[in-house]
C-alpha positions as a Markdown table, in Angstrom:
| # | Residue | x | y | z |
|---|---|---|---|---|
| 1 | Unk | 13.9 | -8.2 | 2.2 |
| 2 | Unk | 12.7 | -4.8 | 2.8 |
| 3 | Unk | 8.9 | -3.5 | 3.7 |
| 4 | Unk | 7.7 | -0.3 | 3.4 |
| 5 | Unk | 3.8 | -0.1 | 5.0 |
| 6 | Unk | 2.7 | 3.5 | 4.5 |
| 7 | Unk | -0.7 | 4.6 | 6.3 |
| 8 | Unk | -2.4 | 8.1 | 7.1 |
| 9 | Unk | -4.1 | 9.2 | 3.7 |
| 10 | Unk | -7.4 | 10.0 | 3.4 |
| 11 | Unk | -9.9 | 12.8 | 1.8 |
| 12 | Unk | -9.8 | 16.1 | 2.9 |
| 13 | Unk | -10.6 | 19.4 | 1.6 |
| 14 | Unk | -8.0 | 22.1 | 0.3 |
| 15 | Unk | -6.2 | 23.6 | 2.5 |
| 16 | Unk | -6.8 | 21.0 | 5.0 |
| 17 | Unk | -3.6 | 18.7 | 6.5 |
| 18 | Unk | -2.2 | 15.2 | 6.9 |
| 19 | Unk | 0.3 | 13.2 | 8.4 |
| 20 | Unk | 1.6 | 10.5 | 6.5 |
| 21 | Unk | 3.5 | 7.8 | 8.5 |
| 22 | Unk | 6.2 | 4.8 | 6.9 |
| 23 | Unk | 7.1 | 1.6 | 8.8 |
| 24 | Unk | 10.4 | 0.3 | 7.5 |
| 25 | Unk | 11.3 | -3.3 | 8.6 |
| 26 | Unk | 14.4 | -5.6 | 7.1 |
| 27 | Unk | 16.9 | -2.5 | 7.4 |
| 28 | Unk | 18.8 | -0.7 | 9.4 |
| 29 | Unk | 17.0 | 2.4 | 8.7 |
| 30 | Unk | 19.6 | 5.1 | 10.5 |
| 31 | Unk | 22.1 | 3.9 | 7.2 |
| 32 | Unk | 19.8 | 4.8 | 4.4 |
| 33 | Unk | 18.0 | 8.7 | 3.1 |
| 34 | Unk | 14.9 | 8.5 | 3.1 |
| 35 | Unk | 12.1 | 9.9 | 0.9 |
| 36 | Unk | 8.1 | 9.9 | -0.1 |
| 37 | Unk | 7.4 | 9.2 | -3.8 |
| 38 | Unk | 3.6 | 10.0 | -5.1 |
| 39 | Unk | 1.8 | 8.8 | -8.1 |
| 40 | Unk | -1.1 | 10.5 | -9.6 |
| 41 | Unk | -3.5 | 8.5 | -11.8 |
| 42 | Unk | -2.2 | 8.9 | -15.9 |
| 43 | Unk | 1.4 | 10.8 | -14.5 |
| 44 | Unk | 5.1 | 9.0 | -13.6 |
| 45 | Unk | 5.8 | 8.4 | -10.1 |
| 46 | Unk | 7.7 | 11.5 | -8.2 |
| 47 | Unk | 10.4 | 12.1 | -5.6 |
| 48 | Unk | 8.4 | 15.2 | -3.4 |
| 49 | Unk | 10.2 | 15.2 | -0.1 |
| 50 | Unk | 13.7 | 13.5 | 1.2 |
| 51 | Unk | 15.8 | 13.2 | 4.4 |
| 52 | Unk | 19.1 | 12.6 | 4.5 |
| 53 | Unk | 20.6 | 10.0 | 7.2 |
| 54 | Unk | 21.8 | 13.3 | 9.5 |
| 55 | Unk | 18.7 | 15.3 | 8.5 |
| 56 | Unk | 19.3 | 17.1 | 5.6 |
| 57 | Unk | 15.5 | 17.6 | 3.8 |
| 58 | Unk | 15.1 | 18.4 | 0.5 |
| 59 | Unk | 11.8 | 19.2 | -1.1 |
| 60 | Unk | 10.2 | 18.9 | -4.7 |
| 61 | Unk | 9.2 | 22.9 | -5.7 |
| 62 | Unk | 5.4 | 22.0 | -5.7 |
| 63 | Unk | 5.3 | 21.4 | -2.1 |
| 64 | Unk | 8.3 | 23.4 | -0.9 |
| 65 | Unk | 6.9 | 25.4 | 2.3 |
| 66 | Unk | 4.0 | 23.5 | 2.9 |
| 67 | Unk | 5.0 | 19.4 | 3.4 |
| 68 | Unk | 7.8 | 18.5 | 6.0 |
| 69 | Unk | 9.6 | 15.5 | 6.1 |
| 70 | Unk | 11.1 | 13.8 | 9.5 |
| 71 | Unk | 11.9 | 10.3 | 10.4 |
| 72 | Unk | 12.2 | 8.8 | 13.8 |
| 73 | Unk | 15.3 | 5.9 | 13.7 |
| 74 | Unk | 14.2 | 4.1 | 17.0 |
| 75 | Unk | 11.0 | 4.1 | 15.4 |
| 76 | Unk | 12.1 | 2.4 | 11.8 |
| 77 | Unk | 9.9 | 5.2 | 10.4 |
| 78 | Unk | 9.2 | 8.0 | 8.4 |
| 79 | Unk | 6.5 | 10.9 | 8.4 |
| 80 | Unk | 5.8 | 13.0 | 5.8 |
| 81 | Unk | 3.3 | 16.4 | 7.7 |
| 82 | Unk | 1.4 | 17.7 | 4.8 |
| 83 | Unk | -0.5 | 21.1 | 5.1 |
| 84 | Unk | -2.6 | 23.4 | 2.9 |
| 85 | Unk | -3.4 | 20.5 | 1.0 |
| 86 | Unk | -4.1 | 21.4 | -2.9 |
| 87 | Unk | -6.4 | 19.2 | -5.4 |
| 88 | Unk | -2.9 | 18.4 | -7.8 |
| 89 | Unk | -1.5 | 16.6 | -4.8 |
| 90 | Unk | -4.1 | 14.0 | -4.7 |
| 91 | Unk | -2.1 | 11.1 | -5.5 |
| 92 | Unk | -0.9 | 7.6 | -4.1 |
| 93 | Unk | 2.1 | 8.5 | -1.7 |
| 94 | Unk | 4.8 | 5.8 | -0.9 |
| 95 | Unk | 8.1 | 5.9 | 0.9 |
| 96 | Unk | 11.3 | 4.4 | -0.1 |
| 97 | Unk | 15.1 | 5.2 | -0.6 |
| 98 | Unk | 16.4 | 8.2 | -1.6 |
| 99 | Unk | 18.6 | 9.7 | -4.1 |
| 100 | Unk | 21.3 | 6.6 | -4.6 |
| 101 | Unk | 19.6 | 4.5 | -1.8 |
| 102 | Unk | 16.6 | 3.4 | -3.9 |
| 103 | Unk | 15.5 | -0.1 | -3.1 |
| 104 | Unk | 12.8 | -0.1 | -6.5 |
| 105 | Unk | 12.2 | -3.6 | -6.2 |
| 106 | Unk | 10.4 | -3.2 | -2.8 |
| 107 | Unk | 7.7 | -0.4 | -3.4 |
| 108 | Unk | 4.7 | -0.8 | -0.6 |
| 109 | Unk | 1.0 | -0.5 | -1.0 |
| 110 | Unk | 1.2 | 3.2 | -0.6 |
| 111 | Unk | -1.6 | 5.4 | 1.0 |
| 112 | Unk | -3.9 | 7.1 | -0.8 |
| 113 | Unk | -4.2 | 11.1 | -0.6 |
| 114 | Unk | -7.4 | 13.0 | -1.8 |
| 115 | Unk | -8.3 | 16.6 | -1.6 |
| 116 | Unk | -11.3 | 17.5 | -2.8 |
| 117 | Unk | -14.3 | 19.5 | -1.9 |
């Protein structure tokens, strides 16, 4: 079984940064890309940021140039460093697989992400 325990959100105001981390446990997580998903309230859940298993990072256009992806295999986890934060990206933000390593029966909690002023 895999668990996915996201942490770091929180409210800030525009423009302001935050550094969302992902504790994977029940995988090998060097074997699997990796990626943050977000959900705003009334809107489908979205692939913004993923990492492939050597590094590669590809980014949603929305937060191209301003959110960073990295993941830390010793560690089992996966950060996501958000900056110049923008009210549309308030959302619920959850990691998981990426691209064909989806595991969509094991989504976490998630962490909520506010900025507002």
């Amino acid at each position: 079984q895999v668990l996915f325990v996201e942490s770091g959100g929180g409210l800030v105001q525009p423009g302001g940064s935050l550094r969302l981390s992902c504790v994977v446990s029940g995988i090998d997580l060097s074997r699997y890309q990796m990626g943050w998903y977000r959900q705003a309230v009334g809107k489908q859940r979205e692939l913004v940021a993923a990492i492939g298993r050597f590094g590669s990072r590809d980014y949603a256009e929305a937060v191209k140039g301003r959110f960073a992806i990295s993941r830390d295999n010793a560690k089992n986890t996966v950060y996501l460093q958000m900056n110049s934060l923008k009210p549309e990206d308030t959302a619920v933000y959850y990691c998981n697989g990426a691209w064909g390593d989806l595991f969509n029966s094991f989504w976490g909690q998630g962490t909520q992400v506010t900025a507002s002023s």
